[in-house]
C-alpha positions as CSV (number, residue, x, y, z in Angstrom):
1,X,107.9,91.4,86.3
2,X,110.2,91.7,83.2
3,X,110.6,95.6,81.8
4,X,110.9,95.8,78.7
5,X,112.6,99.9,76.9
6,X,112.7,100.9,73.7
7,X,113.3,104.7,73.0
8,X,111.0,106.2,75.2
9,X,108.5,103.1,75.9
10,X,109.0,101.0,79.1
11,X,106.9,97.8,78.9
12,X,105.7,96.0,82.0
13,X,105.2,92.3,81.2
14,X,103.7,90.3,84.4
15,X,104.9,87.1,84.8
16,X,102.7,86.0,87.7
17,X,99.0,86.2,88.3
18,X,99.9,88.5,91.1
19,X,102.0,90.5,89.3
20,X,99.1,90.8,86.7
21,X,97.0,91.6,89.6
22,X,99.1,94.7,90.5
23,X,99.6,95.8,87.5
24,X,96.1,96.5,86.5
25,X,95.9,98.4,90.1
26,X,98.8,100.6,88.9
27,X,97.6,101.1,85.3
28,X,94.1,102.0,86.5
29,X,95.6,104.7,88.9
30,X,98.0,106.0,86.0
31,X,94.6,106.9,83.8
32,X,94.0,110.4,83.3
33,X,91.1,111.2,85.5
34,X,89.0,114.6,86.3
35,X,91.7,116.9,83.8
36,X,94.5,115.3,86.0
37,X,97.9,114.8,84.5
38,X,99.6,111.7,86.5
39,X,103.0,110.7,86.2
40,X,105.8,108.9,87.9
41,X,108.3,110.4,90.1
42,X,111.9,108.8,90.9
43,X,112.3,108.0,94.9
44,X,115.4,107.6,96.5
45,X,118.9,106.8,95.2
46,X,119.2,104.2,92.2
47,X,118.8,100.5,93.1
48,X,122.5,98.9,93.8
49,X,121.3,95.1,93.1
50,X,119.0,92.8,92.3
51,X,117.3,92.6,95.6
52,X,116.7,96.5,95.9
53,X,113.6,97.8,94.1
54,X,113.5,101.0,92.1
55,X,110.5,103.3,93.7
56,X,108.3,105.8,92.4
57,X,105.8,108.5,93.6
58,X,102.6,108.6,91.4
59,X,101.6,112.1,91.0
60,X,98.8,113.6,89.9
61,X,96.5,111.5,92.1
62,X,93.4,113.0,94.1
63,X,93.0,112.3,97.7
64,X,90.6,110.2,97.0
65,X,92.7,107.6,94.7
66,X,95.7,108.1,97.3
67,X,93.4,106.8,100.0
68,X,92.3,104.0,98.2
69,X,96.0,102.7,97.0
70,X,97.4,99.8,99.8
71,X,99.5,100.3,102.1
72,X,102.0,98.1,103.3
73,X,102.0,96.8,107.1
74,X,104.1,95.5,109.3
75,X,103.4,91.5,109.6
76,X,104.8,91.0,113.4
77,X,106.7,93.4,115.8
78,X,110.0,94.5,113.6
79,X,112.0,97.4,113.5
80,X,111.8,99.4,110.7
81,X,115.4,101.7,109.5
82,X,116.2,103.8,107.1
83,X,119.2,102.6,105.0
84,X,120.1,106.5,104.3
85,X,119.7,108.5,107.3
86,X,120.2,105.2,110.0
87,X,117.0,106.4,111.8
88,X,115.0,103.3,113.4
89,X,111.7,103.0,114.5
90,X,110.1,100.1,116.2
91,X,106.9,98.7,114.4
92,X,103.6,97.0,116.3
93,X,101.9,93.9,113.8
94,X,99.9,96.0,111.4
95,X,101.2,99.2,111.8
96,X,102.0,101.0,108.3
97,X,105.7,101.0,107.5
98,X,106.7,104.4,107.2
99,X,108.8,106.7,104.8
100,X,112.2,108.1,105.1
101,X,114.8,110.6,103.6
102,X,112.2,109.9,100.2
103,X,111.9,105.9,100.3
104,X,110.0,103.3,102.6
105,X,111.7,102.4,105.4
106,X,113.5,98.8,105.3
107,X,112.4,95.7,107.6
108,X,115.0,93.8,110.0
109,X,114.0,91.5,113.0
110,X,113.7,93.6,116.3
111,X,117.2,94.1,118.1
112,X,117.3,93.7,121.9
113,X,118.4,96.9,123.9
């Protein structure tokens, strides 16, 4: 996905089908709905490379559009730690990845006691 700023408008051009795929997802969350004003919130500390993605909260939603956004899973038994804090959890296949010190938890291959 290439971004795009100029002034106060950030562009989102997909560059994939999939990436077209979850934009739509995103953009149809982000219309105003029911009188709700939605917006983006900043999560975490700013990403240090190329390989670390900038998150954001949407807020604004109603329970019912927060249920129905995806949720990201574990694919196999993992740990899961948080790069800020150092806490670690150990993950089951399909179990949701959780949050920490305001960003998702990170992925590494299970580490034997």
């Amino acid at each position: 996905m290439k971004i795009e700023i100029n002034r106060d408008i950030a562009e989102l051009i997909p560059e994939t089908p999939e990436e077209w795929a979850q934009l739509e997802v995103f953009w149809l969350k982000l219309i105003p709905s029911g009188g709700r004003t939605k917006g983006l919130l900043p999560l975490g500390a700013y990403p240090t490379g190329p390989e670390k993605p900038a998150q954001f909260r949407m807020e604004g939603l109603s329970l019912a559009e927060k249920h129905d956004l995806p949720v990201l899973r574990a694919p196999e038994a993992t740990e899961a730690w948080c790069p800020v804090c150092g806490q670690v959890r150990r993950l089951q296949p399909g179990e949701i990845i959780p949050h920490c010190c305001g960003r998702r938890m990170e992925l590494r291959p299970c580490q034997t006691p």
